[in-house]
C-alpha positions in Angstrom: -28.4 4.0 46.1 -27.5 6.0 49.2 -23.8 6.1 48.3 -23.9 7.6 44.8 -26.7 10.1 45.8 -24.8 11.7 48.1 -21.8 12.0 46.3 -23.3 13.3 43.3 -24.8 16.0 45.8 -21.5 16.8 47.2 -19.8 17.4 43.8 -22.6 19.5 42.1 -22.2 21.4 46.0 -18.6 22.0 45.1 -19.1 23.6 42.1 -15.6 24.8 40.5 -12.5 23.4 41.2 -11.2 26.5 42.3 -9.2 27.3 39.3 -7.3 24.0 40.0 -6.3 21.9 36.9 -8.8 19.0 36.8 -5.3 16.8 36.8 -3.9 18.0 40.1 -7.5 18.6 41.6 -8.0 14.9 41.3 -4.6 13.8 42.1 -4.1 10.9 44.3 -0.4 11.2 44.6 1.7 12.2 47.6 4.1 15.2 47.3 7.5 14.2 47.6 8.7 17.7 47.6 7.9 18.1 51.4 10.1 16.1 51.9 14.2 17.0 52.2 14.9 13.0 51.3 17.6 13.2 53.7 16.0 11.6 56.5 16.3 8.2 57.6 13.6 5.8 56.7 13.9 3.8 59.8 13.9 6.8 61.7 11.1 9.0 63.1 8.0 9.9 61.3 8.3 13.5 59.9 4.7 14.1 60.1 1.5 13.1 61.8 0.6 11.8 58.1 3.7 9.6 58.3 3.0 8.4 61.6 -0.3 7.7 60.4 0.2 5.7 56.9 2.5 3.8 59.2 0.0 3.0 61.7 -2.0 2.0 58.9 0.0 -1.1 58.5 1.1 -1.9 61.5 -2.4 -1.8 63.3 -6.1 -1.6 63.2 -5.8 1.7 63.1 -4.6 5.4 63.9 -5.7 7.3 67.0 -4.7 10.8 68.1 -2.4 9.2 71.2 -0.9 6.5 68.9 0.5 9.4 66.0 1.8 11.1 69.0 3.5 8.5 70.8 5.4 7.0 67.4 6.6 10.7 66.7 7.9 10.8 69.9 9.9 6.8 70.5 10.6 6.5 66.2 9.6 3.4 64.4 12.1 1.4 66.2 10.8 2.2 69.5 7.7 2.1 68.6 8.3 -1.5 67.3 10.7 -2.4 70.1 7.6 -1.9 72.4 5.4 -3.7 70.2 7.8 -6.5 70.2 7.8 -6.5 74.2 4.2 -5.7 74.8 2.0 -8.9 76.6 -0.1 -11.1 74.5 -3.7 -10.5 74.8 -5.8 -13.8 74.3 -9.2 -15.1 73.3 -9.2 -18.5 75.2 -9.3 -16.6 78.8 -12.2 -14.6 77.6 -14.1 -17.5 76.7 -13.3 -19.2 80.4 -14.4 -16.1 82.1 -17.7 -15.6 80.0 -18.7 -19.2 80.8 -18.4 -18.6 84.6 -19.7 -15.6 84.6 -23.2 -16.8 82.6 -23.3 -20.1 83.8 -21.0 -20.9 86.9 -22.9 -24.1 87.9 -23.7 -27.2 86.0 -26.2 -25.8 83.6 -27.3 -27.0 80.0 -27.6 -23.6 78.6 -23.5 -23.6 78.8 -23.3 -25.9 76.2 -25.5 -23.6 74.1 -23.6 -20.5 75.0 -20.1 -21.5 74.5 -21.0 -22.4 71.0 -21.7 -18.6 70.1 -19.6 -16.9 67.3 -20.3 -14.1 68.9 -18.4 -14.4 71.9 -15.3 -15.2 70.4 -15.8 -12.1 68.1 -16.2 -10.2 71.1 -13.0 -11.1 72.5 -11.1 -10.4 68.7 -12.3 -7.0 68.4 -11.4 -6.1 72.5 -7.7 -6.9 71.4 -7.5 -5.7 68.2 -9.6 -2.2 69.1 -7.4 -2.3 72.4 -10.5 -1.2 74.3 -11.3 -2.0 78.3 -11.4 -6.7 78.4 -13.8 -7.2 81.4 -12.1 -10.4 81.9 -8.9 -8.6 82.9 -10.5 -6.0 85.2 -10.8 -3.4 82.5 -7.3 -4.0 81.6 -6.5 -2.2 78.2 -4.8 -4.7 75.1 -1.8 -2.7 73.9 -0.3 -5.5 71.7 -1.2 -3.9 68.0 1.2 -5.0 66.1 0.8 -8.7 67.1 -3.0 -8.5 66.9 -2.1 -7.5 63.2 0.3 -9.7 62.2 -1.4 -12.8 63.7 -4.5 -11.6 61.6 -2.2 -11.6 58.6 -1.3 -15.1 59.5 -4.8 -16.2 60.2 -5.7 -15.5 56.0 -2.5 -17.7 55.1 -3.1 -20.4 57.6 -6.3 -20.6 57.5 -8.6 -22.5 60.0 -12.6 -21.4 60.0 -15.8 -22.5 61.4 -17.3 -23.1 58.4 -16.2 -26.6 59.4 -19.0 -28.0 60.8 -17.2 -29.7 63.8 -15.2 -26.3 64.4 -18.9 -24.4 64.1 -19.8 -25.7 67.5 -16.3 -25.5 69.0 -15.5 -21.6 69.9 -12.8 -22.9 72.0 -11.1 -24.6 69.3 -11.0 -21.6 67.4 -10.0 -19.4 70.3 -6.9 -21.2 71.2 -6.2 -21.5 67.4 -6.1 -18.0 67.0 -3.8 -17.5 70.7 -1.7 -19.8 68.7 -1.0 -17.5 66.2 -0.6 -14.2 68.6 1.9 -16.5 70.2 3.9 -17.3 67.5 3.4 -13.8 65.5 6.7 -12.9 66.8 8.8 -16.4 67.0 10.4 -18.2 64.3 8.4 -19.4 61.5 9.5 -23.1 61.8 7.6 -23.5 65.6 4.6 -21.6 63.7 4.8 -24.2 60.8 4.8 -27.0 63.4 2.1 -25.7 66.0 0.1 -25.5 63.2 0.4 -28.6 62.5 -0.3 -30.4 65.6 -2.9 -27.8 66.8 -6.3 -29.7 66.6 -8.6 -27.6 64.8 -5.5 -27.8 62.4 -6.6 -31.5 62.5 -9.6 -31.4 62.3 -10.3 -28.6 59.3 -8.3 -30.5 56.9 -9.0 -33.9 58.6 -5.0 -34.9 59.9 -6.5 -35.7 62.7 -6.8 -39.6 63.3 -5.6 -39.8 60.1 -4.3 -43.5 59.7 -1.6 -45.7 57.5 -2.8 -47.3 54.4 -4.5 -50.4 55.2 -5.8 -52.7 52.2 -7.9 -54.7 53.4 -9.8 -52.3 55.7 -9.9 -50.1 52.4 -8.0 -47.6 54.6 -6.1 -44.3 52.4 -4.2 -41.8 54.2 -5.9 -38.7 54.0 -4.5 -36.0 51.9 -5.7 -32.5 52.5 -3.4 -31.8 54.9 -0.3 -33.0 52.8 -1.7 -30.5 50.2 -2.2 -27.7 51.6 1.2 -27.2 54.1 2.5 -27.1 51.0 0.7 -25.2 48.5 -1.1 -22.3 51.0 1.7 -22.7 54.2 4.8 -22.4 53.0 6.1 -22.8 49.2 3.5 -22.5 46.6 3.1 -24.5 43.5 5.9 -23.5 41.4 9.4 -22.7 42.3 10.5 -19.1 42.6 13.5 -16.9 42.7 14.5 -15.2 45.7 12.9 -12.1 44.5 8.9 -13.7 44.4 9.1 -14.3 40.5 8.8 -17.6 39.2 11.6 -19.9 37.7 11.2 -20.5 34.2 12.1 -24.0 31.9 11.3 -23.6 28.4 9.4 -20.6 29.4 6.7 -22.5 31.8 7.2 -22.4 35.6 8.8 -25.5 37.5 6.4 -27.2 39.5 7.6 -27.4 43.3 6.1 -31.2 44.0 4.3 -33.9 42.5 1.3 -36.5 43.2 4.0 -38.5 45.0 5.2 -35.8 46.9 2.0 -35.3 48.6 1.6 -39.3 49.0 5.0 -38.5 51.2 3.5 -36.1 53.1 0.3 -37.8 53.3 2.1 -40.7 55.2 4.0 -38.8 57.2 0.8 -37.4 59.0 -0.8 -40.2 60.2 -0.9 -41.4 63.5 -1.6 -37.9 65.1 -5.0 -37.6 67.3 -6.4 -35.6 70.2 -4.1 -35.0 73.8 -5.2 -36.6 75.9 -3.5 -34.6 78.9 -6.3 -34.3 82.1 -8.5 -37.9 80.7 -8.5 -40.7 82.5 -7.5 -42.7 79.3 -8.6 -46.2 78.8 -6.5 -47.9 76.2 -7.2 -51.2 73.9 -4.7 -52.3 71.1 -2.8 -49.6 71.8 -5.3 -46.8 71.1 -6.8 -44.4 73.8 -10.8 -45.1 74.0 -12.9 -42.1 74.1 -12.8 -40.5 77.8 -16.5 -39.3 77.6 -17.7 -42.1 75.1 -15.0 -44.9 75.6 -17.4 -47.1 73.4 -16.1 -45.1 70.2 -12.5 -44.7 70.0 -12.5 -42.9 66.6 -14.7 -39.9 68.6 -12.1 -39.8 71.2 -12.4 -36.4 73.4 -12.6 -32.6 73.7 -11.3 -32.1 77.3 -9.5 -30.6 79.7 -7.7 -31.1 82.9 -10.4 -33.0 84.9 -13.2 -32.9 83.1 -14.1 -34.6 80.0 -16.9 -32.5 79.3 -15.2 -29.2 79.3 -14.5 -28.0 76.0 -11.3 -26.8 76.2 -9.0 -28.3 73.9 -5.6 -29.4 75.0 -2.2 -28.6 72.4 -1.0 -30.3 70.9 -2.3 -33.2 69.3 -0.1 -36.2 70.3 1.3 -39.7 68.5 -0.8 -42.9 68.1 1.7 -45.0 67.0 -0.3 -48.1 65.9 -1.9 -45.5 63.7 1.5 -44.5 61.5 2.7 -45.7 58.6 6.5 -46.5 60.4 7.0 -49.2 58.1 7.8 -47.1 54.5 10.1 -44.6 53.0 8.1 -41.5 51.6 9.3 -39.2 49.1 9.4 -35.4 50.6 10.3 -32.4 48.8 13.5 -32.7 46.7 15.7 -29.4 45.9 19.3 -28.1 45.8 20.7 -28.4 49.7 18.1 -30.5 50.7 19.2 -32.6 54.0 17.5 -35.8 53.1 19.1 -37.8 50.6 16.7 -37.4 47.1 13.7 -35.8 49.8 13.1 -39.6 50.5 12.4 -40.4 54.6 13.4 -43.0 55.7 10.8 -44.8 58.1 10.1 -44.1 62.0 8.5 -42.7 64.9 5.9 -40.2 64.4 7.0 -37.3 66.3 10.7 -38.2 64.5 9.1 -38.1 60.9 7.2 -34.9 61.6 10.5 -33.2 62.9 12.0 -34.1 59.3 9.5 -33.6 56.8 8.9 -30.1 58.9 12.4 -29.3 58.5 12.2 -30.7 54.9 9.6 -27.9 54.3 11.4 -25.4 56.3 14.5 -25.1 54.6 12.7 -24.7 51.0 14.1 -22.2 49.1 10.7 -20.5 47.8 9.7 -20.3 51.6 11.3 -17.0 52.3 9.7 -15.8 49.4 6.4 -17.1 49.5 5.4 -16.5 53.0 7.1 -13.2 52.4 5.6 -11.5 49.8 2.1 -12.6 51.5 3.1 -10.7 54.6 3.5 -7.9 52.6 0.4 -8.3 50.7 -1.4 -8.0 54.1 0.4 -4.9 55.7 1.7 -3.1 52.4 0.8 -3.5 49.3 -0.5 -6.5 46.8 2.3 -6.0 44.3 5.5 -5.2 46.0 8.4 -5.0 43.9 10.3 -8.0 43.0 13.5 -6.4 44.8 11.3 -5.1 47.9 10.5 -9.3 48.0 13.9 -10.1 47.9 15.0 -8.0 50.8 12.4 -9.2 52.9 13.1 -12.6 51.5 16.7 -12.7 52.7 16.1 -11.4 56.1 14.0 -14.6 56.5 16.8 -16.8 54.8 19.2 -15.3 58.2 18.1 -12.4 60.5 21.4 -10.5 60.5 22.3 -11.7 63.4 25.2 -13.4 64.9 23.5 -16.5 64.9 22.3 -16.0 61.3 18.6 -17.6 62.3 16.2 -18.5 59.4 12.6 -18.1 60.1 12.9 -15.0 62.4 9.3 -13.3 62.0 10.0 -11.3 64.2 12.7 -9.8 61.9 10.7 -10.2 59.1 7.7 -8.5 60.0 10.3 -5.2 60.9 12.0 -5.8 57.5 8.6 -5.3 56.0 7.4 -2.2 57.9 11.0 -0.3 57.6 11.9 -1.7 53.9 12.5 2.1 51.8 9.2 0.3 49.7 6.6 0.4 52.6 7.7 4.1 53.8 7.7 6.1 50.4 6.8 3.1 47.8 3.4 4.9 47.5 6.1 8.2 45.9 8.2 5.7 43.8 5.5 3.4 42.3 2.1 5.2 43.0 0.2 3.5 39.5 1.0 0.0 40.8 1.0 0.5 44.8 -1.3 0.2 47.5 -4.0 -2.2 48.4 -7.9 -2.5 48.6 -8.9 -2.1 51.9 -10.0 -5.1 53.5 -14.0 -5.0 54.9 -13.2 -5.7 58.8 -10.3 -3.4 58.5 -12.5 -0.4 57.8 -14.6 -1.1 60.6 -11.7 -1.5 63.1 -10.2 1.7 61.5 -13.0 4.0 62.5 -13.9 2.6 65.3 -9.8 3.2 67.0 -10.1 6.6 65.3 -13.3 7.9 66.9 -12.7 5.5 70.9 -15.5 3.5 70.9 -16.4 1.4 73.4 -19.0 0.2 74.6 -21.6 2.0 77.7 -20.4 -0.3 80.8 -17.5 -1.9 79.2 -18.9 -5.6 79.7 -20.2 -7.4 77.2 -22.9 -9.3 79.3 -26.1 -8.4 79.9 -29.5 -9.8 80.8 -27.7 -13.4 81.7 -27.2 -13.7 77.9 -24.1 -12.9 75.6 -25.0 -10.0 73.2 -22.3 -9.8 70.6 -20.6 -6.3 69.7 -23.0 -4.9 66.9 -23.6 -7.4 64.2 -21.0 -9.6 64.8 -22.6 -13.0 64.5 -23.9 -12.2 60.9 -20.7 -9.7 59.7 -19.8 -12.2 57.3 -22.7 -12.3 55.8 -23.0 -8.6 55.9 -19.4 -7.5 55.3 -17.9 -10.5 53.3 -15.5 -11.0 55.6 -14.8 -12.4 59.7 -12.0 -13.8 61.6 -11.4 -17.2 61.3 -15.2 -17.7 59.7 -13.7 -18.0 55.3 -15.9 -20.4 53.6 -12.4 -22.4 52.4 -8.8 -23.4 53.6 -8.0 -20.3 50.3 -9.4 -17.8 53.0 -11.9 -15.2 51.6 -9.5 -14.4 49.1 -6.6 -15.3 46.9 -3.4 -14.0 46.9 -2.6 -14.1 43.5 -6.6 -12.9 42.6 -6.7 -10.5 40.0 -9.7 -8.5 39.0 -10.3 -8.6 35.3 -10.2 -4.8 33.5 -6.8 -2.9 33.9 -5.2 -4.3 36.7 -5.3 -8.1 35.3 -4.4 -6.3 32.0 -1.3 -4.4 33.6 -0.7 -7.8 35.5 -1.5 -6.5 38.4 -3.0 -8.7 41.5 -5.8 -7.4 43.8 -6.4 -10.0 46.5 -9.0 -7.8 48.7 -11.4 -7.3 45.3 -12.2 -11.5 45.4 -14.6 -10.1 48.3 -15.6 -6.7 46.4 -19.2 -7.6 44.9 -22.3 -6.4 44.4 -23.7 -7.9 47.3 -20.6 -7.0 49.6 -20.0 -3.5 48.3 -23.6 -2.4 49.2 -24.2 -4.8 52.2 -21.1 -2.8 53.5 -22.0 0.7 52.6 -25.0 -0.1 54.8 -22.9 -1.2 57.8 -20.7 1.6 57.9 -24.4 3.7 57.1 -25.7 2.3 60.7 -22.4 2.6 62.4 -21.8 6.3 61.7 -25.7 7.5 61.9 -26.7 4.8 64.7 -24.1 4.0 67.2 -22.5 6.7 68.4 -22.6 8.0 72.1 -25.3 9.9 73.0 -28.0 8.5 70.4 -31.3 7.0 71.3 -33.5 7.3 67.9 -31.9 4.1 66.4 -32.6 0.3 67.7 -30.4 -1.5 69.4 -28.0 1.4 69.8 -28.6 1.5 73.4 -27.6 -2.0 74.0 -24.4 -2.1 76.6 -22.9 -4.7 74.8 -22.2 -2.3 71.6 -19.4 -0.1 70.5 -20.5 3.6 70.5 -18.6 6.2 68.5 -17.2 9.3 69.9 -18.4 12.0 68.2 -19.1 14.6 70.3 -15.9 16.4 70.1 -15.6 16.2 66.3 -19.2 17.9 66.4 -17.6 20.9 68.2 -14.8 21.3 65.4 -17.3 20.4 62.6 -20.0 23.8 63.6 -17.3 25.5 64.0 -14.5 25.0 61.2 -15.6 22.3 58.7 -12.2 22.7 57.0 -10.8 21.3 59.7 -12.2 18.4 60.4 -12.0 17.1 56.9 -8.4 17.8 57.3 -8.6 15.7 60.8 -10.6 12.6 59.2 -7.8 13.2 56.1 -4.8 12.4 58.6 -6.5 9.5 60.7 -8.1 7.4 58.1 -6.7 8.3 54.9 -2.8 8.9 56.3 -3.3 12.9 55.0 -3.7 11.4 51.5 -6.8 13.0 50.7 -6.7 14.6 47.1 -6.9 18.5 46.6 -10.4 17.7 44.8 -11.8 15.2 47.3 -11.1 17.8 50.3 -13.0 21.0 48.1 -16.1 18.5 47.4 -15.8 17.6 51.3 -15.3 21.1 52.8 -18.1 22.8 50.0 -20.4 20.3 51.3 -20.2 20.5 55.2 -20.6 24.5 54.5 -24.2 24.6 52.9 -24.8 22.3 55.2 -27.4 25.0 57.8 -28.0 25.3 61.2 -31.8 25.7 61.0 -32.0 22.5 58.7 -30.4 19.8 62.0 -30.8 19.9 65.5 -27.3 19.4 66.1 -25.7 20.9 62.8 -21.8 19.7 64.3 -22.9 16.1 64.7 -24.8 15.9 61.2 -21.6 17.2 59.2 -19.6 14.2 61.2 -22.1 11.5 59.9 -21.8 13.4 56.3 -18.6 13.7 56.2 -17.9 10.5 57.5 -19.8 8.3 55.5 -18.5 10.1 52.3 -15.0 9.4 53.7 -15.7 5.8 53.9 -17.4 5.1 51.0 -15.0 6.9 48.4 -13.0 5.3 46.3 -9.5 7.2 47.2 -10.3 6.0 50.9 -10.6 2.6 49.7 -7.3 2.0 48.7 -4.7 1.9 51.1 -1.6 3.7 49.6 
């Protein structure tokens, strides 16, 4: 295998250790000594590696100008204009491509807006923050959003793998926008847009979902019911406020039973497609189909005017005829809770949504849950119980005067500043950290080295021609937004490989997707990207598509003839947060030196694609401490 060949040749290249102990040559760990422990936490970074580690969780990436611009405003600047920055969208993108391609009335649009690809496009313009055609060349500065609305899109999970969503980019698109909206709001309006958004609806089928009806052998549906509650917002078993379960006789307490989700079940019925923009034909009560008014169970996917365009209107909206108004239904019962025994009484269907919603809301294990998730994504997959806690009771209230519950916004700065995410990787270094997730390798080294892509427009030829590999990355990397095979996303959160971690009780979400298939499958994607597309390059195919991102690596060439040394120690601070062990950086360095002029025809721009794909493909890179 390509991989293990040339690490084996870069080892037995570095010879001795140097007279280094083969315990701290190998070592992994961050020297606290460095630092005077004296500085605030929530301050500013005392070092580009600092700046960078943070980076590392707060974005898709380090660049050069980012670790200078965070030394210079502190964290909370840096998060204060993170906070304030515009929200970049997909949905626009979309409109723009389909006028652009196709402005008239032309069958291939149909065939076009059903792409992956462009959709894809328009997710890695914002989370890259590289030129979006569609805004003039307008640069996407919103990082921390893009990241966080990620996060949220592997806990409240939507994917085409639907077949229904498969053909329906726009669905998807404005799905995901959904999520960069709310990224920042409170968790409650999340909880509820995603309810009533209808890709929501129709990827665990609340959509049209209707009262019991005997005789028409009629059930109400209940994936929906299920899931809110066991992936969205409180899990399966009640918890403390520090993440760990609550015991009875030494077995967890379940959070809600059969009859629970019967409730819920109930309560989501009656909910279909907006009808905003139709001319709406009703019988009985029930709006008919605008383009198909012979089926009202199709009903629409239109937009103002037109009921073939394909944009979907938010959010879905009450068919009353259609919910159970008629029965009490038996919610979630805990200490506090506002409804008498978690029963609901009957009404309306906007009225019962607002209550069971709230019912959910106010949970105790919510904090918790949706908390230690968060974390998972940025930080690490097994923060401290107490590093939960904290993080947990700045969701319970905000700290501020109005004592809000819900506040992401707070949250998400609460998990970035806690003393656990800054210098956790010093205090618990054999149980912190987290694999690196497939896309978010990609994304890194792509930030780090500016690519973009020739003419900074994706269209060419009258066709789309999706960034890379896009349409197939799944396939090839394990992993793409919004495209998991299930509602569990690609992985678990509680997933925990079997060897020492499961036997130290340690979880490792991220390895679900680590296979045989996925580990080489992605060795050769980062292969192509590092060897093939990069500016300048003409012997590979494809690579001189305008529609692909092409590395920068002409500058690193200059510093890799010249001083090898220091360009491992430049890869070191932007991908690996200056984390790099004493041995990795001796194999690294030995290598790049016997590497000879007369054996490549540009000596600086082979040690790049060495170095870099050794970087990449190493196991300390891997894990993101």
């Amino acid at each position: 295998m390509r991989i293990a060949a040339m690490w084996c040749t870069a080892i037995l290249a570095a010879g001795s250790l140097g007279g280094m102990s083969p315990a701290w040559a190998q070592s992994h760990f961050p020297d606290q000594v460095f630092r005077s422990g004296f500085e605030a936490l929530s301050g500013t970074p005392t070092s580009d590696a600092d700046a960078a580690r943070f980076l590392a969780q707060a974005s898709f990436g380090a660049t050069d100008a980012e670790i200078a611009h965070l030394r210079v405003v502190g964290y909370d600047g840096w998060l204060n204009e993170q906070f304030a920055a515009p929200a970049s969208q997909q949905a626009p993108y979309l409109d723009w491509v389909m006028q652009l391609v196709c402005p008239g009335d032309d069958e291939y649009c149909n065939v076009v807006a059903e792409w992956t690809g462009t959709r894809a496009e328009i997710w890695a313009i914002n989370a890259l923050g590289t030129p979006d055609p569609s805004r003039n060349g307008a640069l996407p500065t919103d990082q921390l959003r893009q990241r966080v609305a990620f996060a949220l899109s592997e806990i409240f999970v939507v994917s085409n793998s639907n077949g229904t969503l498969a053909g329906q980019p726009w669905a998807l698109a404005s799905y995901y926008d959904m999520l960069v909206d709310d990224a920042f709001g409170n968790y409650r309006t999340l909880l509820e847009d995603v309810t009533k958004h209808p890709a929501m609806g129709v990827f665990l089928s609340s959509i049209q979902n209707q009262k019991a009806d005997a005789e028409a052998n009629i059930h109400p549906d209940e994936n929906y019911a299920r899931e809110i509650n066991q992936l969205f917002s409180i899990g399966l078993v009640q918890l403390n406020l520090d993440g760990t379960p609550k015991l009875s006789g030494g077995q967890p307490i379940p959070t809600y039973g059969q009859a629970t989700v019967r409730g819920f079940a109930a309560v989501f019925t009656g909910w279909n497609f907006n009808s905003f923009g139709c001319s709406v034909e009703y019988q009985d009560g029930v709006p008919l189909c605008c383009n198909n008014p012979d089926n009202e169970y199709q009903y629409f996917w239109c937009g103002p005017g037109e009921a073939e365009d394909p944009e979907w209107q938010l959010p879905m909206e009450p068919v009353e005829i259609w919910h159970d108004n008629t029965s009490s239904k038996q919610l979630l019962d805990y200490p506090g809770v506002a409804l008498a025994g978690g029963v609901l009484p009957p009404n309306s269907a906007q009225a019962e949504l607002t209550q069971a919603l709230d019912n959910i809301f106010h949970h105790p294990n919510v904090g918790p849950f949706i908390g230690k998730q968060l974390i998972q994504r940025l930080v690490t997959s097994n923060p401290s119980p107490a590093y939960v806690q904290r993080v947990a009771q700045v969701f319970n209230d905000d700290g501020s005067a109005a004592h809000v519950r819900g506040n992401l916004r707070a949250v998400v700065r609460a998990i970035l500043l806690d003393p656990e995410a800054r210098v956790g990787h010093w205090q618990r270094y054999s149980s912190y950290g987290k694999l690196r997730e497939p896309l978010l390798k990609l994304t890194q080294i792509w930030r780090a080295l500016h690519a973009r892509t020739l003419q900074g427009d994706p269209i060419r030829s009258n066709r789309i021609s999706s960034l890379n590999t896009w349409p197939p990355l799944v396939d090839m990397i394990g992993q793409s937004p919004l495209q998991s095979p299930t509602v569990f996303n690609f992985f678990k959160p509680d997933f925990a490989p079997s060897g020492e971690m499961r036997g130290a009780g340690l979880v490792g979400p991220e390895f679900q997707i680590l296979t045989d298939t996925t580990t080489t499958s992605l060795a050769n994607t980062l292969f192509w990207e590092i060897f093939c597309n990069h500016v300048g390059n003409e012997s590979c195919w494809g690579s001189d598509d305008p529609s692909v991102l092409l590395m920068n690596q002409n500058a690193d060439a200059v510093i890799a003839e010249g001083d090898p040394a220091a360009l491992v120690d430049r890869y070191n601070l932007l991908l690996m947060s200056g984390q790099m062990s004493p041995f990795m950086r001796n194999v690294l360095v030995t290598r790049l030196n016997q590497m000879l002029p007369a054996d490549y025809d540009n000596l600086g721009l082979a040690r790049v694609h060495e170095v870099l794909y050794l970087i990449l493909t190493s196991p300390e890179y891997s894990i993101q401490k």
